[in-house]
C-alpha positions in Angstrom: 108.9 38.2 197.1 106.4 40.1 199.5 102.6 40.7 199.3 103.3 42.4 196.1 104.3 39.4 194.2 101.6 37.3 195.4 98.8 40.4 193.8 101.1 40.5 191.1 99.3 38.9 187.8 100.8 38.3 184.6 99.0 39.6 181.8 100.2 38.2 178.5 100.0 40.7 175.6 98.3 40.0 171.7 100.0 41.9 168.7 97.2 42.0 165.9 98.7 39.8 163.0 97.8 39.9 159.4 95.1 36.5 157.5 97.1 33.3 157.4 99.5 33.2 154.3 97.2 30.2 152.8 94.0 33.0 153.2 95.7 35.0 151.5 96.8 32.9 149.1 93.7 31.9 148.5 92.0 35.7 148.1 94.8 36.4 145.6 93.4 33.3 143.3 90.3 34.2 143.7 90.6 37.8 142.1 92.9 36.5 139.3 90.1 33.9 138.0 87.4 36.7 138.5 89.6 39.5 136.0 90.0 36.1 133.8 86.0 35.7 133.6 85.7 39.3 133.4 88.3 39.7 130.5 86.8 36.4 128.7 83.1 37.8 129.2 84.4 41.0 127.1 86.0 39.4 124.4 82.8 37.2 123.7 81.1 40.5 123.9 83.1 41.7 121.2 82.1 39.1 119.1 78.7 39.1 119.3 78.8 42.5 118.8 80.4 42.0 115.3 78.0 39.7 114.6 75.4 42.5 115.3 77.5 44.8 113.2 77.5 42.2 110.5 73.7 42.1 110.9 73.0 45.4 110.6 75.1 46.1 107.5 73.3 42.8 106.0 69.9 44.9 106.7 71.0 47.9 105.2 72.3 46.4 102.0 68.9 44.5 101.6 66.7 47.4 102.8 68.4 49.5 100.3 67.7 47.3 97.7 63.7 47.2 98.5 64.0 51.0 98.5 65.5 51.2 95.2 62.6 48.5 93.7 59.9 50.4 94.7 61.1 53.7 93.9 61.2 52.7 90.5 57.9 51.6 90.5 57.0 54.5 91.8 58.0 56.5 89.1 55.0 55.5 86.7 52.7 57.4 89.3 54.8 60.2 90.0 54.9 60.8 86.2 51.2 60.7 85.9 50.9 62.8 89.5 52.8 66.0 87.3 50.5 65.8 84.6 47.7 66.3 86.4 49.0 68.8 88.4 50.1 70.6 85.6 45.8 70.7 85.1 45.9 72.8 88.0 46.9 76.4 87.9 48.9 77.6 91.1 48.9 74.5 92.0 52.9 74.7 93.7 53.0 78.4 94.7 49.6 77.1 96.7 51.5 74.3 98.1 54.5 76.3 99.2 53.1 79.0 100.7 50.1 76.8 103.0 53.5 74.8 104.3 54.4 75.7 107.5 58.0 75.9 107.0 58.4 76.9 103.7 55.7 79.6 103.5 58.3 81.2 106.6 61.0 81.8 103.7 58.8 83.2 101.3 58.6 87.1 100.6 55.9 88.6 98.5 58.1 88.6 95.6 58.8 85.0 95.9 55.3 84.3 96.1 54.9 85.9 92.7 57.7 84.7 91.4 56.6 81.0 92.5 53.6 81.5 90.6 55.0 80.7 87.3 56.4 77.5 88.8 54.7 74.8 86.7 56.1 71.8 87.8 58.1 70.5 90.4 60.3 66.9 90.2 63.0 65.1 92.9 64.9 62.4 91.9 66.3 60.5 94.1 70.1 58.8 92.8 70.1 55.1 91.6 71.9 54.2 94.7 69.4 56.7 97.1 72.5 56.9 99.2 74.4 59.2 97.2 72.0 61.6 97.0 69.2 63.7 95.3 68.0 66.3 93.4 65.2 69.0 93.1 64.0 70.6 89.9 61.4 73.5 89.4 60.2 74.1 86.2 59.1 77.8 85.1 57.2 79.4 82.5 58.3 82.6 80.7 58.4 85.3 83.6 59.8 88.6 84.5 62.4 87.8 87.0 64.6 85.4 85.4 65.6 83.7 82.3 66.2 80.3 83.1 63.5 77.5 82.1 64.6 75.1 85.0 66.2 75.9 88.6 68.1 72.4 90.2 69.6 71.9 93.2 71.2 69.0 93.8 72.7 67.5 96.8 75.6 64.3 96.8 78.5 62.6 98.6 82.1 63.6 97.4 84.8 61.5 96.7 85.6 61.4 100.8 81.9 61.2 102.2 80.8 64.4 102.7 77.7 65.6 101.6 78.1 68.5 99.3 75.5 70.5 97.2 75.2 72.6 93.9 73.2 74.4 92.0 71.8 76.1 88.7 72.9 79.8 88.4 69.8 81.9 88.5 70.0 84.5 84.9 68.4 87.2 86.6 66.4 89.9 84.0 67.9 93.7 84.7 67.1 94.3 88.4 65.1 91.5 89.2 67.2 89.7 91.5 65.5 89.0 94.4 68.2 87.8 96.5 70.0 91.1 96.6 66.8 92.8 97.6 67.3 94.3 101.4 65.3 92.2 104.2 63.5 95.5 105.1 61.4 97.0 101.9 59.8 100.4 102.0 56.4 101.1 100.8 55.4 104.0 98.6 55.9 106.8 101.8 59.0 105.8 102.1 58.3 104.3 105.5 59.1 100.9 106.5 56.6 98.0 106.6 55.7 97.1 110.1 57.6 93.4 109.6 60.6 92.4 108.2 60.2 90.4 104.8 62.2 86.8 105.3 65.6 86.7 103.4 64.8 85.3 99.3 63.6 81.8 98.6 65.8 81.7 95.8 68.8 82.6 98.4 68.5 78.6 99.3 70.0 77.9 95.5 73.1 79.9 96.3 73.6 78.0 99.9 75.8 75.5 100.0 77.1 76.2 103.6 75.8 73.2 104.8 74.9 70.6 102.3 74.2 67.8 105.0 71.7 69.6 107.0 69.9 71.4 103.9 66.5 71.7 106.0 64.7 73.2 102.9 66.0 70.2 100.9 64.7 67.7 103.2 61.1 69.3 103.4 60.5 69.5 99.7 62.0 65.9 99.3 60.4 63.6 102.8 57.5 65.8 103.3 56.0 67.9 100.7 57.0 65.8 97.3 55.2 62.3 98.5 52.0 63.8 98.9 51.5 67.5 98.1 48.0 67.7 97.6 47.7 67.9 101.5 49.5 71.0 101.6 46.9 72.5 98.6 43.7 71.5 100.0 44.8 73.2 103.1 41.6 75.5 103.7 43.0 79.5 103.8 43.0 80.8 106.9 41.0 84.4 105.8 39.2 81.8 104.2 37.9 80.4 107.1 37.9 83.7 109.3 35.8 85.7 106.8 32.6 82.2 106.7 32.9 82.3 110.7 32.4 86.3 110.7 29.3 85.1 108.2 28.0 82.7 110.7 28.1 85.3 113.1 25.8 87.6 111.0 23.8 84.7 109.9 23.1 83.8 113.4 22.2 87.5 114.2 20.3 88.0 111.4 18.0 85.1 112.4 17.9 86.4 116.3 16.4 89.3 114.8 13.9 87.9 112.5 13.1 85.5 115.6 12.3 88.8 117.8 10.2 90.3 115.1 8.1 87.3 115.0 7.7 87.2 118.7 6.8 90.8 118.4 4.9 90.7 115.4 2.6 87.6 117.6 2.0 89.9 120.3 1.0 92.3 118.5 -2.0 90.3 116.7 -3.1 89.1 119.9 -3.4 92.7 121.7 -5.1 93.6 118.2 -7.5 90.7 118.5 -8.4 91.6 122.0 -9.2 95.5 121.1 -11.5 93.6 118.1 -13.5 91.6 120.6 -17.3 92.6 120.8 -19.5 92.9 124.3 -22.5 90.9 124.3 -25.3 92.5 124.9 
């Protein structure tokens, strides 16, 4: 064999080998009953989650039921509420036009058309689901001939909301929703703004019956509670008593200097009065 077999070592070789069968086994097991739990966990979700469901439609029903109670007793007082309004003269067009929003979609010739609104009503469905519906009531005026203007807003037959309206009887070239969005003055030039498009367009919209923002406004903001619109202090109002103040105030600066003035004055002339002793 020689001296290379004696230095000659035998070096045994490892192959990497994959887990034991049984580890494996075992892993695979282990994954199956996790999905299990995971599957179970989701279907007992599910069912408390139709419980919820169940819960919520439950609230909904009863809720709707309070809602309808009370907004019959609430009738009574919005009954009374009119007729004292009705006391008031302007009372709506006032309302309308201090409102943020609405005063936005109101012209001059809305304005005066709004002043012969008398009396404003919304009625809310027996079910208050289904829908609602808006009245304005109008004395004798010059633009149209109808007595009462309604717009009313509902759910069809398959859910959706839908709208409709009186037909405004305009008087011979008094229709104010055909008038351009740009008016001229008597020079023929035009105003330096453009007048909004007509209040009374918003009877003739039914684009969009579920979103009807005008709608809304009258019905969850201004009709339970419009006296806080009317007692809304005007603007000019307010502009023209500070610009008072400020003369006040000046006024009474001056009359202060003139006393001042006025003091020195008798003091020098007492001095010039005083007499030498002899």
């Amino acid at each position: 064999w020689g001296k290379e077999a004696e230095c000659s070592v035998w070096t045994p070789t490892f192959k990497p080998r994959g887990p034991p069968q049984s580890l494996q086994l075992f892993s695979d097991i282990a994954f199956l009953i996790t999905e299990k739990e995971q599957q179970e966990a989701i279907e007992h979700i599910d069912e408390v989650q139709n419980e919820i469901d169940r819960l919520n439609e439950q609230a909904s029903e009863e809720i709707l039921k309070v809602e309808q109670k009370y907004n019959k007793l609430r009738q009574p007082f919005f009954q009374k509420r009119s007729e004292l309004i009705a006391k008031i003269p302007n009372f709506w067009v006032t309302t309308f036009v201090n409102h943020p929003q609405v005063s936005a979609l109101l012209g001059e010739e809305d304005e005066e058309a709004l002043h012969y609104l008398t009396r404003v009503e919304v009625t809310e469905f027996e079910d208050i689901k289904s829908g609602y519906r808006i009245d304005f009531y109008f004395e004798e005026n010059p633009y149209f001939e109808n007595k009462v203007l309604s717009k009313e807003f509902h759910l069809n037959e398959s859910g959706d909301p839908s709208s409709k309206s009186t037909e405004i009887k305009w008087k011979s070239g008094k229709d104010l929703t055909k008038r351009s969005s740009q008016t001229q003055n008597k020079a023929g030039k035009k105003r330096q703004h453009e007048e909004p498009e007509s209040f009374f367009t918003w009877f003739t919209d039914h684009s969009d019956a579920g979103a009807d923002e005008l709608g809304e406004v009258i019905k969850d903001d201004i009709w339970p509670n419009p006296l806080q619109y009317y007692l809304v202090p005007d603007m000019d109002d307010e502009e023209a008593e500070g610009e008072d103040d400020d003369d006040e105030e000046g006024l009474e600066d001056i009359d202060e200097e003139g006393d001042e003035d006025d003091g020195e004055e008798d003091e020098d002339d007492g001095d010039d009065g005083e007499v030498c002793p002899r």
